[in-house]
C-alpha positions as CSV (number, residue, x, y, z in Angstrom):
1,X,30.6,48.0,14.4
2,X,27.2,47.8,13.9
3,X,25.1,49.8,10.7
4,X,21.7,51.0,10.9
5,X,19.3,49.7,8.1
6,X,17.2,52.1,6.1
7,X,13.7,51.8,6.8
8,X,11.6,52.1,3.8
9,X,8.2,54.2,4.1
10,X,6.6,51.2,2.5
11,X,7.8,48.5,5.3
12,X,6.9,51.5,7.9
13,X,4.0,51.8,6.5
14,X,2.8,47.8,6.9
15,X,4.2,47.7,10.3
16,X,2.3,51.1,11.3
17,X,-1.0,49.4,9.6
18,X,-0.8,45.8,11.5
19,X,0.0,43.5,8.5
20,X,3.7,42.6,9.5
21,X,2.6,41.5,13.4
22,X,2.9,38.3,14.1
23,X,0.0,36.3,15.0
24,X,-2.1,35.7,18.6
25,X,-3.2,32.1,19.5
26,X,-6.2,33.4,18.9
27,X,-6.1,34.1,15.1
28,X,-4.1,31.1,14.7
29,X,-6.6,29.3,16.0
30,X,-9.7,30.6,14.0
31,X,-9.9,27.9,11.0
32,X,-12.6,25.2,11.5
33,X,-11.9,21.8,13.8
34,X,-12.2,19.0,12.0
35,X,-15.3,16.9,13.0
36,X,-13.9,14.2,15.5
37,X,-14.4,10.7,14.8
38,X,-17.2,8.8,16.4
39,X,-17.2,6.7,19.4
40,X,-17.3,3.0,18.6
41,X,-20.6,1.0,18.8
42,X,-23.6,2.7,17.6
43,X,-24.0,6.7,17.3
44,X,-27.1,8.2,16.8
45,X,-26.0,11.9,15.6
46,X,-23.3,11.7,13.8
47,X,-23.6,15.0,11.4
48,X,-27.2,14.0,10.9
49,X,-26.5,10.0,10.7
50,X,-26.7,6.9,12.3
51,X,-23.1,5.7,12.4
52,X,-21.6,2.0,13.6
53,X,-17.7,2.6,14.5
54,X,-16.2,-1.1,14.3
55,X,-12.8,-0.4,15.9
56,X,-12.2,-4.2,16.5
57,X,-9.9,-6.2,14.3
58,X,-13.0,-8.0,13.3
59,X,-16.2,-8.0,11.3
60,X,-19.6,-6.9,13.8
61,X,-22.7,-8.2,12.6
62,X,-25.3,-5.7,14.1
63,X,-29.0,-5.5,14.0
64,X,-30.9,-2.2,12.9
65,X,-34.5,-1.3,13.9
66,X,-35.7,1.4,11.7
67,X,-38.9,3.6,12.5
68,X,-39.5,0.8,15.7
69,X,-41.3,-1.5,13.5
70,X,-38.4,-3.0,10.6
71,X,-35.3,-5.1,11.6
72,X,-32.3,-5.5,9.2
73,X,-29.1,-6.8,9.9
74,X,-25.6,-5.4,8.8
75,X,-22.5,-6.3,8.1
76,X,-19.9,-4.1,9.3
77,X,-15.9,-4.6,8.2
78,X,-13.4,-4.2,11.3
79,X,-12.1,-0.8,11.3
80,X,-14.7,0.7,9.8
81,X,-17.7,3.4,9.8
82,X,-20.7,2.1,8.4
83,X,-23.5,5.1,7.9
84,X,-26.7,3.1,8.9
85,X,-29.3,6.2,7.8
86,X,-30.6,9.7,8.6
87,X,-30.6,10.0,12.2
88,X,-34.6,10.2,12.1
89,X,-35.2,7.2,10.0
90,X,-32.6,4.9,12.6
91,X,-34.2,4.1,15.7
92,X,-31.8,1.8,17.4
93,X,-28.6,-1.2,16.6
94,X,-26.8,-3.7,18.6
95,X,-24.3,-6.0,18.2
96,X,-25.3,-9.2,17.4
97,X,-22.3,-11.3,16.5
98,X,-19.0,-10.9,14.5
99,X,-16.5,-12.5,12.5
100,X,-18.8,-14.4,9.8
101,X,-21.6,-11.6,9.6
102,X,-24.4,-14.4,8.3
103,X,-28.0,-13.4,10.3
C-alpha cells in the first residue's frame, strides 16, 4: 500500500521558485572552454604569443626571425610548447633540424 509524503511549504516553495529543477544542456554548458592546445609547428596567435608545439618524440631546432631583420635559433624539447614572443614582436620560425639542437 502506498503512503503519501507530506509536502513541506518550504520544499513547495523551492520547487514553485525554480531552484529544485534540474538543469538544461544549456546551463550545464555555460562555464568557460578551456583554451585548446596549439597545432604543432609554428603558431602565430596563440593567446597573444608566438608558440612552437614539438609533438615529435624528438628535440626541433627551429629558426626565429623577429621584426624581419634578427634571426635566432631555438631549441625546442620533444613534447613540448616553447613561447617564442608576443605575437607582434615574432615574425616568422621554421624547422631547421632536430635531435642535437646545435645552430
Amino acid at each position: 500500500m502506498l503512503r503519501k509524503l507530506p509536502v513541506t511549504a518550504a520544499a513547495l516553495g523551492l520547487a514553485v521558485s525554480g531552484l529544485l529543477l534540474m538543469p538544461t544542456s544549456a546551463q550545464a554548458s555555460e562555464r568557460p572552454a578551456a583554451a585548446a592546445d596549439p597545432a604543432c609547428g609554428y603558431n602565430d596567435n596563440y593567446g597573444g604569443q608566438a608558440v612552437w608545439r614539438n609533438c615529435g618524440n624528438f628535440n626541433h631546432l627551429i629558426e626565429t626571425w623577429a621584426l624581419g631583420a634578427s634571426k635566432s635559433y631555438q631549441c625546442v624539447a620533444a613534447y613540448s610548447t616553447y613561447s617564442l614572443g608576443p605575437t607582434w614582436f615574432i615574425s616568422s620560425s621554421k624547422y631547421a633540424g632536430g635531435e642535437g639542437c646545435r645552430p
